[in-house]
C-alpha positions in Angstrom: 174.0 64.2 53.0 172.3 62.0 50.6 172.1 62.6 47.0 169.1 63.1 46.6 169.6 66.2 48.4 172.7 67.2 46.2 173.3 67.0 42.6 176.6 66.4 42.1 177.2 68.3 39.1 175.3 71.2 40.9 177.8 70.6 43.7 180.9 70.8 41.0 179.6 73.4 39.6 179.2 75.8 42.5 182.1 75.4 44.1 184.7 74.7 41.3 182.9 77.1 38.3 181.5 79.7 40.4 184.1 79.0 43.0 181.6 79.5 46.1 182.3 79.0 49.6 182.0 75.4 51.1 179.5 77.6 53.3 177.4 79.3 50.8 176.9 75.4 48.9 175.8 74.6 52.4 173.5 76.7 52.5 172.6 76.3 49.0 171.6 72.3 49.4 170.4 73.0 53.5 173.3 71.1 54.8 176.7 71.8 56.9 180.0 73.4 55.3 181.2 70.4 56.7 179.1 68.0 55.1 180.1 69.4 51.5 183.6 69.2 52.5 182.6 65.1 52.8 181.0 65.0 49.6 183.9 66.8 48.0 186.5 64.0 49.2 184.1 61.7 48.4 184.0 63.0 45.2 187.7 63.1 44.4 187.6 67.1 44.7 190.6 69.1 45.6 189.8 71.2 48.3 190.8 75.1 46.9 193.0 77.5 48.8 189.8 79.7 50.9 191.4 82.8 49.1 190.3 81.7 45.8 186.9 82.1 46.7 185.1 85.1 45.2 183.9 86.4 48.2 187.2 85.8 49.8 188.7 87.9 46.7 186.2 90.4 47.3 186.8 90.9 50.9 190.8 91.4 50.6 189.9 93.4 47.9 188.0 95.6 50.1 190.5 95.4 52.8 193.1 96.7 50.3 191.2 99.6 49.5 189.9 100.1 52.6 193.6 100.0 54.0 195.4 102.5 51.2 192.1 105.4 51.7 193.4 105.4 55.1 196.7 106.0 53.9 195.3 108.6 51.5 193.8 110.2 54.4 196.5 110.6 56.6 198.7 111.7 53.7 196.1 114.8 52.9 195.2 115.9 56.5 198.7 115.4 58.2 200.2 118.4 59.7 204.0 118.7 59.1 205.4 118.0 62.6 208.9 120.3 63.6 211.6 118.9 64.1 211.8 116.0 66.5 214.5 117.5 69.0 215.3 121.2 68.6 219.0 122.3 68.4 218.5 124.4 72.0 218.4 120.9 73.7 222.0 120.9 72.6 222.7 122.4 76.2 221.5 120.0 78.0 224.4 117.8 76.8 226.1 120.0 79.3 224.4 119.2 82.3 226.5 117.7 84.9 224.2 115.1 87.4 222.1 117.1 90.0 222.3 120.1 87.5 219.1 122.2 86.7 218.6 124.7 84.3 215.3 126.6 82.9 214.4 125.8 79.5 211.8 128.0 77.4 209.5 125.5 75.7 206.5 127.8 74.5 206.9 126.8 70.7 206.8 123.0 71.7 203.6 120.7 70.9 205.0 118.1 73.4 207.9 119.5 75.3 208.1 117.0 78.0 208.2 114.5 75.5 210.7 115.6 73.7 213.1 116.6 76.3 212.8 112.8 77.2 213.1 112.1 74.1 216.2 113.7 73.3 217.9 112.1 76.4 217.4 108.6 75.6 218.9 109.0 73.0 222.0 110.2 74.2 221.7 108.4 77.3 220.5 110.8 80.0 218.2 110.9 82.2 216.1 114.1 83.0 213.5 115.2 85.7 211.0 118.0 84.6 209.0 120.0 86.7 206.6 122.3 85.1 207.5 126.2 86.4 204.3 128.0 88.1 203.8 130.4 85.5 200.2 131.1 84.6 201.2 129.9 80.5 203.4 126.9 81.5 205.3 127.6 78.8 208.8 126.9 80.9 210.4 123.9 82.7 213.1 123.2 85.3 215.1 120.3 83.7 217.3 118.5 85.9 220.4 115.9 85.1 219.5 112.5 87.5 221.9 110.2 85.2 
């Protein structure tokens, strides 16, 4: 990078005043981000943290906003959820290994989940099997550990 391609105090002034990429003064003078990186050493210039940069600013600015919409979102179009593990699963406490029972689970989003759910945490281990009802709404839990 000769200089009589750059002028130095059109280089200082880009990237220190206006505080532009080592990129877009590249591109500016038709040259490499790394050859203005040279010509900055060269010149005594303190390389800058890249987040100083304004477009840098600009694109965690965006990022932020971007990042608390979604959060907005989810606040305004989430659906209260029940309770995680319903009081009836109490009963399964009782289960002793090899023991099956019926449970009714028609008012459950995700019963199977659940159920599994509420064993690990109490640690138990449960097989389900879906009953052959035309609504599915019941399963045959049984105690394997």
């Amino acid at each position: 990078m000769g200089s009589t391609r750059i002028k130095i105090e059109e280089l200082k002034r880009l990237y220190l005043d206006e505080k532009r990429t080592l990129q877009e003064v590249g591109d500016r003078f038709g040259v490499s981000r790394q050859a203005v990186h040279s010509r900055l050493i060269q010149l005594g210039v303190e390389r800058r943290p890249a987040s100083t940069s304004l477009k840098r600013q600009a694109e965690l600015e965006l990022a932020r906003q971007r990042r608390e919409s979604l959060r907005e979102l989810k606040r305004s179009t989430m659906v209260p959820r029940p309770p995680a593990i319903p009081e009836r699963y109490n009963v399964l406490l009782e289960l002793k290994v090899g023991e099956s029972m019926e449970m009714d689970v028609t008012d459950l989003l995700y019963p199977g989940a659940s159920i599994y759910k509420f064993g690990h945490r109490n640690g138990i281990r449960f097989s389900l099997k879906m009953t052959k009802r035309f609504d599915n709404s019941s399963y045959i839990v049984t105690r394997v550990l």
